[in-house]
C-alpha positions as CSV (number, residue, x, y, z in Angstrom):
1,X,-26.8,17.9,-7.8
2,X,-25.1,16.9,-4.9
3,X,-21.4,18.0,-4.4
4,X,-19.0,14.8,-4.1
5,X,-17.4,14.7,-0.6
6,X,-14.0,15.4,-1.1
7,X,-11.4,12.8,1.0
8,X,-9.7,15.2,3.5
9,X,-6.4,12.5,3.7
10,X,-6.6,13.9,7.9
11,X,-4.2,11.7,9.4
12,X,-5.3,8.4,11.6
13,X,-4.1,8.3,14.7
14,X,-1.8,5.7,16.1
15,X,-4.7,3.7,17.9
16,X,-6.5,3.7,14.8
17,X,-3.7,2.4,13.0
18,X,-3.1,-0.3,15.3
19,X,-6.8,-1.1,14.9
20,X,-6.1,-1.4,11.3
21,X,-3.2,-3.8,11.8
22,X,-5.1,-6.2,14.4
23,X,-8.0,-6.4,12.2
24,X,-5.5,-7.4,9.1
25,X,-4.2,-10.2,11.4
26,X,-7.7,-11.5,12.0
27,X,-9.0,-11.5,8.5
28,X,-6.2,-13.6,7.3
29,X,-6.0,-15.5,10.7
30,X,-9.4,-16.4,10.3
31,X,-9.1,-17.4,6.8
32,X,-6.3,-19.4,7.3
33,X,-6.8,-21.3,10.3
34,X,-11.0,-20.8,10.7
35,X,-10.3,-19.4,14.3
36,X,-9.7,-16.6,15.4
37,X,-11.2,-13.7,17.9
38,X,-11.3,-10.2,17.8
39,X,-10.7,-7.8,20.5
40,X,-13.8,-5.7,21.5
41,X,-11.9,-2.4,22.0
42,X,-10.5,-3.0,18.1
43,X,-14.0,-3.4,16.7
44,X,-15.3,-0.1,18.6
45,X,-12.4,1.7,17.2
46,X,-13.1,0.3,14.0
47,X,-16.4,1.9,14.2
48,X,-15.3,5.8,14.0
49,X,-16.4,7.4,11.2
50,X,-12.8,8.5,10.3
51,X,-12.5,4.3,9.3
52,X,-15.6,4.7,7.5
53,X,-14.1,7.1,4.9
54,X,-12.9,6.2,1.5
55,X,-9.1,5.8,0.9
56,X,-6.5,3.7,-1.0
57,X,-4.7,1.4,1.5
58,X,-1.8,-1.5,0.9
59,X,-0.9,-4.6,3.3
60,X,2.0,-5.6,3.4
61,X,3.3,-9.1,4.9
62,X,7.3,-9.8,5.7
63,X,8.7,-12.9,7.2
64,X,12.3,-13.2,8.5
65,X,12.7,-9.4,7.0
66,X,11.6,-10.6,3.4
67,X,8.6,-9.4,1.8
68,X,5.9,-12.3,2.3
69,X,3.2,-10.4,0.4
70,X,1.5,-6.7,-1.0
71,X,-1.2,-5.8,-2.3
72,X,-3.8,-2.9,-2.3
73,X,-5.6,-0.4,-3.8
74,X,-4.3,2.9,-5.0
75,X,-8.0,5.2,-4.9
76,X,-10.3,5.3,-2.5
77,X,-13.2,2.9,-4.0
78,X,-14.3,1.8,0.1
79,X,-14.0,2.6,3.4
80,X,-10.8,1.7,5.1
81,X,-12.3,-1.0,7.5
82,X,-13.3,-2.6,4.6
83,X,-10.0,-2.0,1.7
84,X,-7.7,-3.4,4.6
85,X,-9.8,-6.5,5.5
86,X,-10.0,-7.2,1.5
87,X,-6.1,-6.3,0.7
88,X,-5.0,-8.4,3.9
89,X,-6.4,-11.3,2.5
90,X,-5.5,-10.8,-0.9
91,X,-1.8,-10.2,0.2
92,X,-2.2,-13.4,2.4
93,X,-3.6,-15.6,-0.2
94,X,-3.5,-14.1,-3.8
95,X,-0.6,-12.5,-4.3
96,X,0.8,-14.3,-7.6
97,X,5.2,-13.8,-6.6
98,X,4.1,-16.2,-3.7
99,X,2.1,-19.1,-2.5
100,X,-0.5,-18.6,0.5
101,X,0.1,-18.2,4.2
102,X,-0.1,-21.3,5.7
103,X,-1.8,-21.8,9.4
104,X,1.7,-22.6,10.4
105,X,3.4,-19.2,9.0
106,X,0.8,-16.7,10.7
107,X,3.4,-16.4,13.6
108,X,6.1,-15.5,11.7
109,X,4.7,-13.0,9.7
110,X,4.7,-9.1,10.0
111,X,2.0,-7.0,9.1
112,X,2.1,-3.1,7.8
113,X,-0.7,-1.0,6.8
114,X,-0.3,1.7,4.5
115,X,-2.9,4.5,4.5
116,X,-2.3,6.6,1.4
117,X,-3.5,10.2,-0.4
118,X,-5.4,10.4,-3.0
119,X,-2.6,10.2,-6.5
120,X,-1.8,13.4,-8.2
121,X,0.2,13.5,-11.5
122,X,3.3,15.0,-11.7
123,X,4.0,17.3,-15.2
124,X,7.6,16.6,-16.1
125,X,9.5,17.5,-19.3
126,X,12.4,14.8,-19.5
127,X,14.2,12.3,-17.1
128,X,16.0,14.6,-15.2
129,X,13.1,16.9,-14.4
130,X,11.1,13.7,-13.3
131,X,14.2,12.9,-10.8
132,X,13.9,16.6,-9.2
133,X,10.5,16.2,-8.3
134,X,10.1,13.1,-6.3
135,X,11.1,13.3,-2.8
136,X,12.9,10.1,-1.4
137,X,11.2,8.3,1.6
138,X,8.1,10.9,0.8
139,X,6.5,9.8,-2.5
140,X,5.8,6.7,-3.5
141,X,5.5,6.9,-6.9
142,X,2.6,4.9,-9.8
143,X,3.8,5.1,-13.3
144,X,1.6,4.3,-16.5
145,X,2.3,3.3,-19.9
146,X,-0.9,1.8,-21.7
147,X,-1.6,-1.1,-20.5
148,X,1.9,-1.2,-18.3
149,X,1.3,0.0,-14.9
150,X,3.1,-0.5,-11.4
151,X,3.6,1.4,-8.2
152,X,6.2,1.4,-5.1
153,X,5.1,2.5,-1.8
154,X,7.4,5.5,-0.3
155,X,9.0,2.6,2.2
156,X,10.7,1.2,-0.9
157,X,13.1,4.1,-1.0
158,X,15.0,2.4,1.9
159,X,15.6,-0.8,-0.4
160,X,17.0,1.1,-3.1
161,X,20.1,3.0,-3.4
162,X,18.5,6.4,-5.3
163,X,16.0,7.7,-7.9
164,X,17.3,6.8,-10.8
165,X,17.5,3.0,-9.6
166,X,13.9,3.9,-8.2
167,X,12.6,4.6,-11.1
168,X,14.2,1.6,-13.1
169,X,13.0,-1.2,-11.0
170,X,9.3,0.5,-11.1
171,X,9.3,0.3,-15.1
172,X,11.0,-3.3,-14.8
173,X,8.1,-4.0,-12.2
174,X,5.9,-2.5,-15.0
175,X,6.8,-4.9,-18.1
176,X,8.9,-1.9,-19.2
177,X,12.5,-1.2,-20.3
178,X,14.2,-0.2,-16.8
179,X,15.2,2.9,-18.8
180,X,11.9,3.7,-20.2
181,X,11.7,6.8,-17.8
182,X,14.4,8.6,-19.2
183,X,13.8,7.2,-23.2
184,X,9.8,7.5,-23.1
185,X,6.7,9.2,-22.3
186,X,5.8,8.0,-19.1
187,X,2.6,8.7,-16.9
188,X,3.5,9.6,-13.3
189,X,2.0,10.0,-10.1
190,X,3.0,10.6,-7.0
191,X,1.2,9.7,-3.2
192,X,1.9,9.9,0.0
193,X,1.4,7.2,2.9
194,X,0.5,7.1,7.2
195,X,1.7,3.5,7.4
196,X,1.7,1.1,10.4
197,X,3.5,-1.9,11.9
198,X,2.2,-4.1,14.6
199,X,3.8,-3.7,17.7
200,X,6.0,-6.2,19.3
């Protein structure tokens, strides 16, 4: 039987990550206004084998400072190459809190990639031994409830002003009662992300 690979999480490096980001901009610029050229240094980097590996990734779009768009994929289902080209567009086009990127937006927008690690649950016995084991700026956190489910990338900390109102805007996001973490069993996980912005 053969032994499943296991994803190493290795860290990309910064011109991989930049790669990422320019081929992001090119999916969606292509989509959106049907023109669009990629560099030929970004699709060699896109060829290492490190790019080829399986891992969850997010895109997220802002505009003036205001989230424009996220979406991605928390496990590692494809290659990254090919889970950022697919989550660019979706967070360009398909995101249902917004209406699609029009050809005139593209130059306003900012793009960041998120590479994350594979989930791992997090055993907890009540509220306040949830709180003490997430790390702020570190984690970002997916909670479960049946068919409830939402996640925050560890960049959210910033926008929030600590844990506890963390962990009630993730259950509001969720369908649930903001309070749910504290008043009910709740399934948590906990990853960590190698994100990256485009450079100006």
């Amino acid at each position: 039987m053969k032994k499943k690979k296991k994803n190493t999480n290795q860290n990309l490096t910064q011109k991989q990550g930049q790669a990422l980001v320019a081929l992001a901009r090119h999916a969606i610029r292509e989509r959106v206004t049907r023109s669009a050229a990629l560099d030929e240094a970004v699709v060699t980097l896109l060829q290492d084998k490190r790019l080829q590996e399986k891992q969850g990734t997010f895109v997220t779009l802002n505009q003036n400072g205001q989230l424009r768009g996220c979406i991605g994929t928390l496990t590692a289902t494809e290659s990254i190459v090919d889970s950022v080209k697919r989550n660019a567009l979706n967070a360009a086009l398909h995101d249902h809190r917004f209406s699609p990127i029009s050809p005139e937006e593209m130059d306003s927008i900012d793009i960041e990639v998120s590479i994350l690690t594979d989930p791992a649950p997090v055993e907890y016995t009540d509220g306040a031994d949830l709180l003490s084991k997430l790390r702020p700026g570190t984690d970002g956190v997916i909670i479960r409830q049946g068919a409830a489910r939402a996640t925050f990338l560890p960049q959210v900390w910033d926008q929030l002003s600590g844990p506890e109102e963390f962990l009630t805007h993730l259950c509001l996001k969720a369908g649930l009662a903001g309070e749910a973490w504290q008043t009910s069993r709740i399934e948590v996980l906990i990853y960590q992300v190698q994100y990256f912005e485009e450079k100006k």
